[in-house]
N, CA, C and O atoms as a CHARMM CRD file, in Angstrom:
* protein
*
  308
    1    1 UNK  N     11.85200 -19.82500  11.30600 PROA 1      0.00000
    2    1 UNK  CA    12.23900 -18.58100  10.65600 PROA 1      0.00000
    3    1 UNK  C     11.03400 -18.01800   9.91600 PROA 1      0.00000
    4    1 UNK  O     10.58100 -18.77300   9.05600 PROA 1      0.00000
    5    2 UNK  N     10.18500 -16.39000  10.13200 PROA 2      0.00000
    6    2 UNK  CA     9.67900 -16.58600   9.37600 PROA 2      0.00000
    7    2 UNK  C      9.85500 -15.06800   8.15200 PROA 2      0.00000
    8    2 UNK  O      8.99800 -14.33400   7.66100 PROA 2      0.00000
    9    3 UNK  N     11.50700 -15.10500   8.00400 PROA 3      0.00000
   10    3 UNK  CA    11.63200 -14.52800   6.75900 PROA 3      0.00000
   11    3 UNK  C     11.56200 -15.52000   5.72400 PROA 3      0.00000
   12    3 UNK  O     11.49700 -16.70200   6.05900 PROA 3      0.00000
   13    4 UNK  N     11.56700 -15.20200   4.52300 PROA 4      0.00000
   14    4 UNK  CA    11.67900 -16.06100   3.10600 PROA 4      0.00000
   15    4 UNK  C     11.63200 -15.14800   2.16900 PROA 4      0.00000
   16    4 UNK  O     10.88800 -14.20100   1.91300 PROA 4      0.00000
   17    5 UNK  N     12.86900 -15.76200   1.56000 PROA 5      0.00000
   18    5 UNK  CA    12.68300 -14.85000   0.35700 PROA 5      0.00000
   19    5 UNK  C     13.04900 -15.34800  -0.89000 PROA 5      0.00000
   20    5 UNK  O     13.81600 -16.28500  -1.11400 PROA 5      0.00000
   21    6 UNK  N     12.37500 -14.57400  -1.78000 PROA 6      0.00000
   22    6 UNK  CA    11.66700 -15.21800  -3.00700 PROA 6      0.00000
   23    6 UNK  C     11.81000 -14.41700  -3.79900 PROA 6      0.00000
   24    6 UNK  O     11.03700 -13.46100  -3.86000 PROA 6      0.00000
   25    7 UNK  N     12.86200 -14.57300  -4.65800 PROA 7      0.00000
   26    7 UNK  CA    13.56500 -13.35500  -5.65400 PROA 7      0.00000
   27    7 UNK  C     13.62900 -12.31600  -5.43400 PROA 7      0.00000
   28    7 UNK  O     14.75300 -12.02000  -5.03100 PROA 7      0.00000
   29    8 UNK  N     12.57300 -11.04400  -5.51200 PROA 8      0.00000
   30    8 UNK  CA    12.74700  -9.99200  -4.74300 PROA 8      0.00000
   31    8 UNK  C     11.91900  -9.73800  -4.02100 PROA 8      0.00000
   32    8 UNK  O     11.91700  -8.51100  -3.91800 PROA 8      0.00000
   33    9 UNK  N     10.82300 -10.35600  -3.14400 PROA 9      0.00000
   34    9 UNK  CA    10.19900 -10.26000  -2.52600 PROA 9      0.00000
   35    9 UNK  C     10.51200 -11.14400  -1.58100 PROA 9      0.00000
   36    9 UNK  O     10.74900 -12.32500  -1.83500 PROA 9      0.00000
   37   10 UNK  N     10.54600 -10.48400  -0.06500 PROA 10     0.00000
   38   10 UNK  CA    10.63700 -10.93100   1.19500 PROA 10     0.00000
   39   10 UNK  C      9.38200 -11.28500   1.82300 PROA 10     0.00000
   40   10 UNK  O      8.49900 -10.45500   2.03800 PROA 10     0.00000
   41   11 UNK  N      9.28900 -12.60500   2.14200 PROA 11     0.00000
   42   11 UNK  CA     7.97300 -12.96800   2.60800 PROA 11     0.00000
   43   11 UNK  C      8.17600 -12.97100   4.51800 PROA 11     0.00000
   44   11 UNK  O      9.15400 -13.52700   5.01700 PROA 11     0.00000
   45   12 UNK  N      7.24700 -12.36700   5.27300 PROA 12     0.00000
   46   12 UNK  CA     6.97800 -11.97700   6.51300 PROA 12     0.00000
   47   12 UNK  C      6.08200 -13.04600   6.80100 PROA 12     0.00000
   48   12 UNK  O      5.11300 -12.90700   6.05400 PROA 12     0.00000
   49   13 UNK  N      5.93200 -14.13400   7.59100 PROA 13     0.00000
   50   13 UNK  CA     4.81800 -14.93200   7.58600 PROA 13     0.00000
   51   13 UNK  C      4.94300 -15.42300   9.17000 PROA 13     0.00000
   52   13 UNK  O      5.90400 -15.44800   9.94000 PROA 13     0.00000
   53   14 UNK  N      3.63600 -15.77700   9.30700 PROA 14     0.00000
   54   14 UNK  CA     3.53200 -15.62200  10.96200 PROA 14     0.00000
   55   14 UNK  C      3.73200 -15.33400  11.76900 PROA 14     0.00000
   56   14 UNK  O      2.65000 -14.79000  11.99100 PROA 14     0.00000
   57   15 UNK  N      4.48200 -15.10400  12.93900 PROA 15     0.00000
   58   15 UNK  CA     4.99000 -14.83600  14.07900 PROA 15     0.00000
   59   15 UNK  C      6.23700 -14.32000  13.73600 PROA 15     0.00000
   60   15 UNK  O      7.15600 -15.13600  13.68100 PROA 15     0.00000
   61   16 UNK  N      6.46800 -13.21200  13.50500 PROA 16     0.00000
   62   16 UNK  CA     8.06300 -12.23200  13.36600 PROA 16     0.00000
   63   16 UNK  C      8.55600 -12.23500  14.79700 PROA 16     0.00000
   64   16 UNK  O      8.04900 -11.49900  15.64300 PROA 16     0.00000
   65   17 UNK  N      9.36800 -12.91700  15.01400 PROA 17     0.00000
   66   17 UNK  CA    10.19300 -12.92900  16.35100 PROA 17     0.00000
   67   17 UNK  C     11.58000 -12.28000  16.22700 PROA 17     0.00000
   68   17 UNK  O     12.10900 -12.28300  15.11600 PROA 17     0.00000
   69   18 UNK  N     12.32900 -11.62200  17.46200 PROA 18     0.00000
   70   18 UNK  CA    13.01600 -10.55000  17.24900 PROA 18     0.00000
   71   18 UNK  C     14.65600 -11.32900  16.93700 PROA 18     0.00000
   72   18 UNK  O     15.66500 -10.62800  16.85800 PROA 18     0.00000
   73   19 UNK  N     14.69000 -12.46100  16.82300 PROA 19     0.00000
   74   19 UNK  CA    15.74100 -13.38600  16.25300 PROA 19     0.00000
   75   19 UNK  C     15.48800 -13.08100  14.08400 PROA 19     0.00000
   76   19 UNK  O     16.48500 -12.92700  13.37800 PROA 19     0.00000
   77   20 UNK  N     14.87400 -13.07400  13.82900 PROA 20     0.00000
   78   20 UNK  CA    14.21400 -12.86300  12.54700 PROA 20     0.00000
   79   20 UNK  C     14.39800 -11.08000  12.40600 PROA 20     0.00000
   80   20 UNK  O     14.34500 -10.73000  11.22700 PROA 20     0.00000
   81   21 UNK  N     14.57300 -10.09000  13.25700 PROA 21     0.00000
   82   21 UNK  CA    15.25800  -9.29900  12.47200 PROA 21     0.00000
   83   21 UNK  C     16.27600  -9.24200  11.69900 PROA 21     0.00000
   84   21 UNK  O     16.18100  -8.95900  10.50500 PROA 21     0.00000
   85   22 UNK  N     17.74200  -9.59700  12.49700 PROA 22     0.00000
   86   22 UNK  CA    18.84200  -9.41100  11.16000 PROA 22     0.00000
   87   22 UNK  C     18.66200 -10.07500  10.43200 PROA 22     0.00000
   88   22 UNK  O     19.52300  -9.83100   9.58600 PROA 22     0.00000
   89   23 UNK  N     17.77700 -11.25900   9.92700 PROA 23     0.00000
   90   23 UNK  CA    17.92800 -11.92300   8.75800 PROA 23     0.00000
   91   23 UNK  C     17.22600 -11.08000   7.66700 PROA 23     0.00000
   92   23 UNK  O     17.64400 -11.05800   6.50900 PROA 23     0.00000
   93   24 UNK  N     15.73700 -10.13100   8.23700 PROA 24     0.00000
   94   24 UNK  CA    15.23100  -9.60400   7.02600 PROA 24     0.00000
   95   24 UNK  C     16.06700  -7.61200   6.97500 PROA 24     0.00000
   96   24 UNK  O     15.69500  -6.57400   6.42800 PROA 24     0.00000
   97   25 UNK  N     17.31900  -7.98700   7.89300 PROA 25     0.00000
   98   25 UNK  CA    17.92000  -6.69000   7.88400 PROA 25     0.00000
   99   25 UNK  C     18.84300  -7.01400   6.29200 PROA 25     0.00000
  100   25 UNK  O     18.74200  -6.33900   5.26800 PROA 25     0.00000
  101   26 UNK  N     19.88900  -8.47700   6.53700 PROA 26     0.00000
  102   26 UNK  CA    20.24600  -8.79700   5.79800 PROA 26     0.00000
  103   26 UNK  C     19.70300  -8.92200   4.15800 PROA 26     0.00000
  104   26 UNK  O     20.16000  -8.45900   3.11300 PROA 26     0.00000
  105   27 UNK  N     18.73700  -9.60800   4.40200 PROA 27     0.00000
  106   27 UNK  CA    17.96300  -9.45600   3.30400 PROA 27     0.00000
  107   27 UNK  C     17.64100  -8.23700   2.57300 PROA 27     0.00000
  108   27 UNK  O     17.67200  -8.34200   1.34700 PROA 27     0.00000
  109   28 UNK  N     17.29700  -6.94300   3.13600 PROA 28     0.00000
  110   28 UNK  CA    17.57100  -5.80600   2.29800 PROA 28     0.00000
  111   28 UNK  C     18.12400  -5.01300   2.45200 PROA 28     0.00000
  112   28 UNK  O     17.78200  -3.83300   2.52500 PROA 28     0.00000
  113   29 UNK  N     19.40600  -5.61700   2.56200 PROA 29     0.00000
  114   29 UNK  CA    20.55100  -4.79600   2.31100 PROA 29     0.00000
  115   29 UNK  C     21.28600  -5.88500   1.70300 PROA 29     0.00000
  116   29 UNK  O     22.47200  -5.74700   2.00300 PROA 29     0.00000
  117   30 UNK  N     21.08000  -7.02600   0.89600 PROA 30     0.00000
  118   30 UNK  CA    21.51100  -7.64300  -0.43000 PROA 30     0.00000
  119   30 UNK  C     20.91500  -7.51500  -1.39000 PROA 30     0.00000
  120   30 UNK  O     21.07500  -8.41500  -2.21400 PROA 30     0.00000
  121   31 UNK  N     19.86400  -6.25800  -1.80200 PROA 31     0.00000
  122   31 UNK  CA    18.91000  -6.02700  -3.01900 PROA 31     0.00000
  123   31 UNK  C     18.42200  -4.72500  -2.26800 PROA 31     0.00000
  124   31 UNK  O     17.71200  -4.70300  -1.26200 PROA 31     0.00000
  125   32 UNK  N     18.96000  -3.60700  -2.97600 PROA 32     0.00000
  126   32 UNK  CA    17.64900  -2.10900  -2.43600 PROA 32     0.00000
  127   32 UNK  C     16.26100  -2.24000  -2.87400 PROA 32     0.00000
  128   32 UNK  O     15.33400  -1.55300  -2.44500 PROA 32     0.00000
  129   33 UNK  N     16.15400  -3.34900  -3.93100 PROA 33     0.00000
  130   33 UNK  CA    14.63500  -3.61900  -4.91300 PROA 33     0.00000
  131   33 UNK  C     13.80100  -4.08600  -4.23700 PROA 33     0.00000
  132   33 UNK  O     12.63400  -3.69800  -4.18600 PROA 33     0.00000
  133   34 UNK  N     14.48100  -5.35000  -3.37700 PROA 34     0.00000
  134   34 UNK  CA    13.45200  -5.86200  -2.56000 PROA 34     0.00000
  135   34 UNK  C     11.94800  -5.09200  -1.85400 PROA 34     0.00000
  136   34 UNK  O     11.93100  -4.01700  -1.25500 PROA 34     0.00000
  137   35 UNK  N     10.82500  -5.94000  -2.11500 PROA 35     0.00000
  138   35 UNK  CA     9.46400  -5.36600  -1.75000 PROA 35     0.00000
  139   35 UNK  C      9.53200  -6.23400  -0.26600 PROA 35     0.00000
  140   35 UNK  O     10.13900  -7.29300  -0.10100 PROA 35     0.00000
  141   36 UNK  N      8.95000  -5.68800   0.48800 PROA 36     0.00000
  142   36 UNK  CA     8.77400  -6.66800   1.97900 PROA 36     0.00000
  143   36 UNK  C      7.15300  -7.23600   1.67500 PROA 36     0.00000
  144   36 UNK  O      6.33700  -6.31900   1.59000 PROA 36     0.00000
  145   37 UNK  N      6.78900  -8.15300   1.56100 PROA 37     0.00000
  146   37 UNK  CA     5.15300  -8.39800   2.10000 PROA 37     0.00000
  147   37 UNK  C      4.48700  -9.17700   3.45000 PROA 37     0.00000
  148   37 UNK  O      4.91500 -10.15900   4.05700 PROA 37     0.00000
  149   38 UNK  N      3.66500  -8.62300   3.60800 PROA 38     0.00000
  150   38 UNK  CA     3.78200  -8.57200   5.05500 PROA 38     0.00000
  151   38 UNK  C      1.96300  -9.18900   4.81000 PROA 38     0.00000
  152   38 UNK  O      1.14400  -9.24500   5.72800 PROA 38     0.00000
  153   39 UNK  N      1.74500  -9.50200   3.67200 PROA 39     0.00000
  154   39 UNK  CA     0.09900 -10.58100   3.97700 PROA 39     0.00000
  155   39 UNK  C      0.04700 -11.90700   4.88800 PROA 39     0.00000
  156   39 UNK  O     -0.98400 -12.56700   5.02200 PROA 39     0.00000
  157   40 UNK  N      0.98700 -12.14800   5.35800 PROA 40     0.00000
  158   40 UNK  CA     1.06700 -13.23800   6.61200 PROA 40     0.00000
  159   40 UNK  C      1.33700 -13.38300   7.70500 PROA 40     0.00000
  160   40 UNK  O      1.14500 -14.31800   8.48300 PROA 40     0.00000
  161   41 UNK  N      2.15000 -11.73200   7.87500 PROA 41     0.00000
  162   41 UNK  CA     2.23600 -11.73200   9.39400 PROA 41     0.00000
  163   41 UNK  C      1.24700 -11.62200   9.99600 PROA 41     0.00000
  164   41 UNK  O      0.31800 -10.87400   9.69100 PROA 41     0.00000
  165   42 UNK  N      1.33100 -12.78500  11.50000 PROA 42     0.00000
  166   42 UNK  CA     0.58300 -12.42400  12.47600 PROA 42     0.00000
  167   42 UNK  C      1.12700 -11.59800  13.74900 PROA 42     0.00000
  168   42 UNK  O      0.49600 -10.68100  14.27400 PROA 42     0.00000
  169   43 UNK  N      2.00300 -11.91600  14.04000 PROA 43     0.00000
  170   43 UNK  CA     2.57600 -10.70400  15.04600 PROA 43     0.00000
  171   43 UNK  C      3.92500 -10.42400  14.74500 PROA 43     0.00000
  172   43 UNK  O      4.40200 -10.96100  13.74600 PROA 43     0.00000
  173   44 UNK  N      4.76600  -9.52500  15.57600 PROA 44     0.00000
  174   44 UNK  CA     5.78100  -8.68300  14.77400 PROA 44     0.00000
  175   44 UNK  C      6.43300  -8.37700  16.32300 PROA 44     0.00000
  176   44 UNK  O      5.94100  -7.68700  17.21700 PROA 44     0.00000
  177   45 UNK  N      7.73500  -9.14900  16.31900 PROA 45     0.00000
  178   45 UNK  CA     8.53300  -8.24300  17.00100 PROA 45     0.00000
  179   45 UNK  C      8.68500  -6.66800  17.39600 PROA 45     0.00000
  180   45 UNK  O      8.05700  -5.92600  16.64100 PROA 45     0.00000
  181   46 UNK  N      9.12900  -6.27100  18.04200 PROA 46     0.00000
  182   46 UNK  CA     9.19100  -4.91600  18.25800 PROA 46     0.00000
  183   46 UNK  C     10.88300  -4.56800  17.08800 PROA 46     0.00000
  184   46 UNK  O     10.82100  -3.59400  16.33700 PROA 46     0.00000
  185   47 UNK  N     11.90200  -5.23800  17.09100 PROA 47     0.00000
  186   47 UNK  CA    12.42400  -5.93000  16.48100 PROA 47     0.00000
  187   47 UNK  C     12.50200  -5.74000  14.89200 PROA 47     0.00000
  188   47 UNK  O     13.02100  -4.88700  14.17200 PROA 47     0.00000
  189   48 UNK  N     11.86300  -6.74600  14.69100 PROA 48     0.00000
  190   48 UNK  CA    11.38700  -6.54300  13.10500 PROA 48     0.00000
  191   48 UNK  C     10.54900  -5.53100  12.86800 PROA 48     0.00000
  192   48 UNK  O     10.20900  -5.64600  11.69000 PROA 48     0.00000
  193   49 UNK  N     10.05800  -4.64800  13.32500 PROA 49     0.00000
  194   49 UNK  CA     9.26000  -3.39500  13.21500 PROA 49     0.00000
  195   49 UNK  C     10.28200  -2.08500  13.09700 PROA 49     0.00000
  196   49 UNK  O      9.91500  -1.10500  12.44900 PROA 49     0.00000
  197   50 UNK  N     11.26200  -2.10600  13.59100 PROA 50     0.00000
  198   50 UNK  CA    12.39700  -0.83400  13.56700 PROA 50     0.00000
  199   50 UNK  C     13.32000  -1.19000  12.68900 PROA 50     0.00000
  200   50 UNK  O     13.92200  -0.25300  12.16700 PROA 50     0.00000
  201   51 UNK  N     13.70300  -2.59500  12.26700 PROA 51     0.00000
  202   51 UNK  CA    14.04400  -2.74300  10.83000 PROA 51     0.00000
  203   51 UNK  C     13.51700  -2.22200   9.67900 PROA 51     0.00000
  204   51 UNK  O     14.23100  -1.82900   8.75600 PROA 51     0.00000
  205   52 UNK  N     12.29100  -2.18800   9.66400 PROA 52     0.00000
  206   52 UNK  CA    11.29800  -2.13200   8.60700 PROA 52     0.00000
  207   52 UNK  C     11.09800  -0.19900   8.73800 PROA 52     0.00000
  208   52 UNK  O     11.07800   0.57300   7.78000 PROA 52     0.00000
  209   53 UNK  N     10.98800   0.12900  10.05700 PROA 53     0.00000
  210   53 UNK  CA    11.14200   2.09000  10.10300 PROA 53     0.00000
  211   53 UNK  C     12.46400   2.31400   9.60000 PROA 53     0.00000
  212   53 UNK  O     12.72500   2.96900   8.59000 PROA 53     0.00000
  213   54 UNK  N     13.37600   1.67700  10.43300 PROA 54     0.00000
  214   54 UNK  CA    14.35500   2.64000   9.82400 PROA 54     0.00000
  215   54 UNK  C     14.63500   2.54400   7.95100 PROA 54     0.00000
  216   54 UNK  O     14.60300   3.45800   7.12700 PROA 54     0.00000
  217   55 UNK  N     14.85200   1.34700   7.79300 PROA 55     0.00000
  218   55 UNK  CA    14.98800   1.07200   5.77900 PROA 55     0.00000
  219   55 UNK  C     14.08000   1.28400   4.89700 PROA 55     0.00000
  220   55 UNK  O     14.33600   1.24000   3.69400 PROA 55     0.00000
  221   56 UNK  N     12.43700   1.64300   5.55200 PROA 56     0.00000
  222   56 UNK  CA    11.53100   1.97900   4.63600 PROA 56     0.00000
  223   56 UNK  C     11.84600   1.22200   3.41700 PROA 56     0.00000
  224   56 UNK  O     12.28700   1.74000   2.39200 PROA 56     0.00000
  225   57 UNK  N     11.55800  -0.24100   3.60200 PROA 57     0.00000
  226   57 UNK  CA    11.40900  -0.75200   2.10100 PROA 57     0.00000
  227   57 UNK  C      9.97200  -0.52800   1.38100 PROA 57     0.00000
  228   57 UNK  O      8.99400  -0.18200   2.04400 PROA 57     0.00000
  229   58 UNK  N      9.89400  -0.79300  -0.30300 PROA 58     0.00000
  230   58 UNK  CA     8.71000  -0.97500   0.00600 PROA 58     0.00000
  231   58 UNK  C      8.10700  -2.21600   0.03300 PROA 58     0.00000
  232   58 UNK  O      8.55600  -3.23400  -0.49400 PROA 58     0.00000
  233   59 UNK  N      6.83500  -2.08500   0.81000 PROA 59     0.00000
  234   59 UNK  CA     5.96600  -3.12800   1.34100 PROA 59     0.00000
  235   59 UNK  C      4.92800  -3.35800   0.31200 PROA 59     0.00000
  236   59 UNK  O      4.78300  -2.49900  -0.55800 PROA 59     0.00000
  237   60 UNK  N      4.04600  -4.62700   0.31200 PROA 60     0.00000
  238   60 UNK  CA     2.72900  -4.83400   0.42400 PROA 60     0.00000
  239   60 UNK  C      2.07600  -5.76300   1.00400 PROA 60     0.00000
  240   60 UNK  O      2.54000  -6.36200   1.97400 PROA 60     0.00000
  241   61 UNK  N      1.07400  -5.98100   0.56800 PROA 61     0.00000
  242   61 UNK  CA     0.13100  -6.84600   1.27400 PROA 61     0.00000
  243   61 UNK  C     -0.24400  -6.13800   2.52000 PROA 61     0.00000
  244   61 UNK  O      0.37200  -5.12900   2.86100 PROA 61     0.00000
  245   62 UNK  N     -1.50700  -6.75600   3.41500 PROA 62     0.00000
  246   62 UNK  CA    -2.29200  -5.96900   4.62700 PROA 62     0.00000
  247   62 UNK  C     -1.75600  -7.35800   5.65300 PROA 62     0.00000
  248   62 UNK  O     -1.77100  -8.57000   5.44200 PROA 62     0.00000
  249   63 UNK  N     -1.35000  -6.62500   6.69100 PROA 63     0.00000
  250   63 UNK  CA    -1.00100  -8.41400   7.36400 PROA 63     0.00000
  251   63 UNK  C     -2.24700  -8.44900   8.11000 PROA 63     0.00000
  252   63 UNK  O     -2.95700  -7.47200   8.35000 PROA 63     0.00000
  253   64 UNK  N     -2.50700  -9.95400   8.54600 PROA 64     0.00000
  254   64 UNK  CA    -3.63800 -10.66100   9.25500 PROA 64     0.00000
  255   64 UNK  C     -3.80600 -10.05500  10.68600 PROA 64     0.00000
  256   64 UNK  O     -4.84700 -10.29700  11.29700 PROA 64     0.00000
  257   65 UNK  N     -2.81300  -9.26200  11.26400 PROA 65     0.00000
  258   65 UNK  CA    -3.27800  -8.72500  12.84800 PROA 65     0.00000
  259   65 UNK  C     -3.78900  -7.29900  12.66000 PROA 65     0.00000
  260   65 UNK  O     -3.05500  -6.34700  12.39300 PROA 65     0.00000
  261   66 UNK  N     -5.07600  -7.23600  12.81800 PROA 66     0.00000
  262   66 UNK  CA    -5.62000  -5.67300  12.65700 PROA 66     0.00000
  263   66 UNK  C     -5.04200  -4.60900  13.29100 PROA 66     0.00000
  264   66 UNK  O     -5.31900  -3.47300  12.90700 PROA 66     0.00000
  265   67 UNK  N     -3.99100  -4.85700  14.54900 PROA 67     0.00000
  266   67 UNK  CA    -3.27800  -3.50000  14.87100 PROA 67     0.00000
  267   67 UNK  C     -2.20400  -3.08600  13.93300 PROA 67     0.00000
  268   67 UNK  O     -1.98600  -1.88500  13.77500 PROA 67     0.00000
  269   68 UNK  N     -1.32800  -4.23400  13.12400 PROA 68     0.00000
  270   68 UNK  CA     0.02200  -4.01100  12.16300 PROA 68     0.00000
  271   68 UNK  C     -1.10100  -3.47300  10.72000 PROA 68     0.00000
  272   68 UNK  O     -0.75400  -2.57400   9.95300 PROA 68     0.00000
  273   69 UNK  N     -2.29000  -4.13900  10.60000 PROA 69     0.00000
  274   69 UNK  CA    -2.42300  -3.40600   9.60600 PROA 69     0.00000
  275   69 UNK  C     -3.34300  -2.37000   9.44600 PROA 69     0.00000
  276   69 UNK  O     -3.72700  -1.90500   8.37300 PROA 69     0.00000
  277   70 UNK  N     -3.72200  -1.98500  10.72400 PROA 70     0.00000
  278   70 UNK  CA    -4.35300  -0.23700  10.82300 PROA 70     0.00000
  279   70 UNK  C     -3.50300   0.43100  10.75400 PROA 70     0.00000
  280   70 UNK  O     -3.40600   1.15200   9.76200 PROA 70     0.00000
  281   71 UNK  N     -2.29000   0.48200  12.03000 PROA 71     0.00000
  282   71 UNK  CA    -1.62000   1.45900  12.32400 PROA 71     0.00000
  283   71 UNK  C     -0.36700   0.92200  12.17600 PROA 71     0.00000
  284   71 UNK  O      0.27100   1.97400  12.22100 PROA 71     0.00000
  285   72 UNK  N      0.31600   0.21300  12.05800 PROA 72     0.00000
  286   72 UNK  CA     2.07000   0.04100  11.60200 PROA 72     0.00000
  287   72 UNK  C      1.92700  -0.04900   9.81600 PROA 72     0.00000
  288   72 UNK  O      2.88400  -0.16900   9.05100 PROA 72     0.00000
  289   73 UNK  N      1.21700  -0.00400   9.62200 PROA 73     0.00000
  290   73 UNK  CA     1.59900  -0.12700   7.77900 PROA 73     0.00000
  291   73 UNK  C      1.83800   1.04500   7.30000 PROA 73     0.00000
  292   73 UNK  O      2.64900   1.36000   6.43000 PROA 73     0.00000
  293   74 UNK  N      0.63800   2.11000   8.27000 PROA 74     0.00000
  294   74 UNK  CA     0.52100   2.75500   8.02200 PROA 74     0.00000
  295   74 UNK  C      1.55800   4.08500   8.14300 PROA 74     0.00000
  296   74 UNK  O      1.57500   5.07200   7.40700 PROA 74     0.00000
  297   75 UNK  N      2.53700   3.75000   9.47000 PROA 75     0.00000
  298   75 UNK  CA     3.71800   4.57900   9.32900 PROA 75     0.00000
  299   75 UNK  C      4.65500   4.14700   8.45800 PROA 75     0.00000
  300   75 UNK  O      5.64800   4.85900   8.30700 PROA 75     0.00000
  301   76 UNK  N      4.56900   3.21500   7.89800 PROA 76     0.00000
  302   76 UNK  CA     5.58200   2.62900   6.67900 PROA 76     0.00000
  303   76 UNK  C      5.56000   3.77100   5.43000 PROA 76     0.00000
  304   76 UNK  O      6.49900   4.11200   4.71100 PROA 76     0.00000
  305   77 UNK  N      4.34700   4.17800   5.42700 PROA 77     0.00000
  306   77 UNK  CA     3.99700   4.57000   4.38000 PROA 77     0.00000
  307   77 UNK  C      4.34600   6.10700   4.06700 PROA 77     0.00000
  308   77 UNK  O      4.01700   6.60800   2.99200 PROA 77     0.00000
């Protein structure tokens, strides 16, 4: 699994596989506060990526794969 979460911050860490969406769907939508951080992902479902468009949480951290963090952070934003 690589949601985790940690009071109000949802930790994204390594390999986001598309089984690991509803859990970080779940996850914020039991707290609107929740921040997503995303300093550990290495790759990202297609999946966990349209979770994250459609709920616009907010995020931080830069994740470790230079395409999520040129250009997908950047439509988060």
């Amino acid at each position: 699994m690589s949601v985790r979460v940690e009071g109000e911050v949802i930790l994204l860490v390594g390999r986001c596989q598309a089984e690991d969406a509803e859990a970080l769907l779940v996850a914020l939508q039991e707290s609107a506060a929740r921040i997503v951080d995303l300093a550990e992902v290495q790759r990202m479902h297609l999946a966990v990526a349209q979770v994250l468009l459609a709920v616009r949480p907010t995020v931080q951290g830069s994740p470790t794969n230079a395409f999520l963090a040129r250009y997908f952070v950047n439509l988060l934003q």
